[in-house]
C-alpha positions in Angstrom: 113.5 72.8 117.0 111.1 72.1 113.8 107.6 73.6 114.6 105.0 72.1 112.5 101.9 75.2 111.5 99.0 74.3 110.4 97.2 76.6 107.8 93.4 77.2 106.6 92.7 76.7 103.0 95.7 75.2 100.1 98.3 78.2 100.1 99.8 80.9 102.4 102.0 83.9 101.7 105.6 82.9 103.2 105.2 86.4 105.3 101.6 85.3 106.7 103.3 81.9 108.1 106.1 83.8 109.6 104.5 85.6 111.3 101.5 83.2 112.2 105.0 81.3 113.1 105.8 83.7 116.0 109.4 84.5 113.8 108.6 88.1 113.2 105.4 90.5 114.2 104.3 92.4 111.6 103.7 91.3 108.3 106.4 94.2 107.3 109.1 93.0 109.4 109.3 90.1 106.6 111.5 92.2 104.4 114.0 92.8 106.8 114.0 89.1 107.9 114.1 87.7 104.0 117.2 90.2 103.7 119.2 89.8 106.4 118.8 86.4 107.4 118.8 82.7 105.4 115.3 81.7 104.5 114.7 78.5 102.7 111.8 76.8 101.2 112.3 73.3 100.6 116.3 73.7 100.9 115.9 77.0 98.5 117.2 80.4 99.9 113.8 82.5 99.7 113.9 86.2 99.4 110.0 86.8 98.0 107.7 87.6 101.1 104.7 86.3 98.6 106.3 83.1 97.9 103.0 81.1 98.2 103.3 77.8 100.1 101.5 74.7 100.1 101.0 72.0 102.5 104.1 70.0 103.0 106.2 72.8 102.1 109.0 73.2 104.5 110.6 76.4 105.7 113.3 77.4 107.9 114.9 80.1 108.9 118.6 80.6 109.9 
């Protein structure tokens, strides 16, 4: 089910919103998601934890 975050300021890291997202819990635990699982960014497999989005990016995980 699409869960829409909200974010302070223009940008976040792609690890911040995961885990602001409830996905993982520690900022580290990115890594291991980007690499094991299928992360996208607008439709684009992701592996970069510092990816920085912007408002109306979309991400999804799975």
């Amino acid at each position: 089910m699409p869960t829409e975050i909200a974010i302070r300021g223009t940008t976040i890291r792609l690890g911040q919103l995961l885990k602001l997202a409830g996905v993982i819990d520690s900022g580290s635990d990115a890594r291991a998601l980007l690499e094991s699982e299928t992360v996208t960014v607008n439709g684009e497999r992701e592996t970069r934890r510092g990816r920085q989005l912007h408002g109306g990016d979309r991400v999804a995980v799975g």
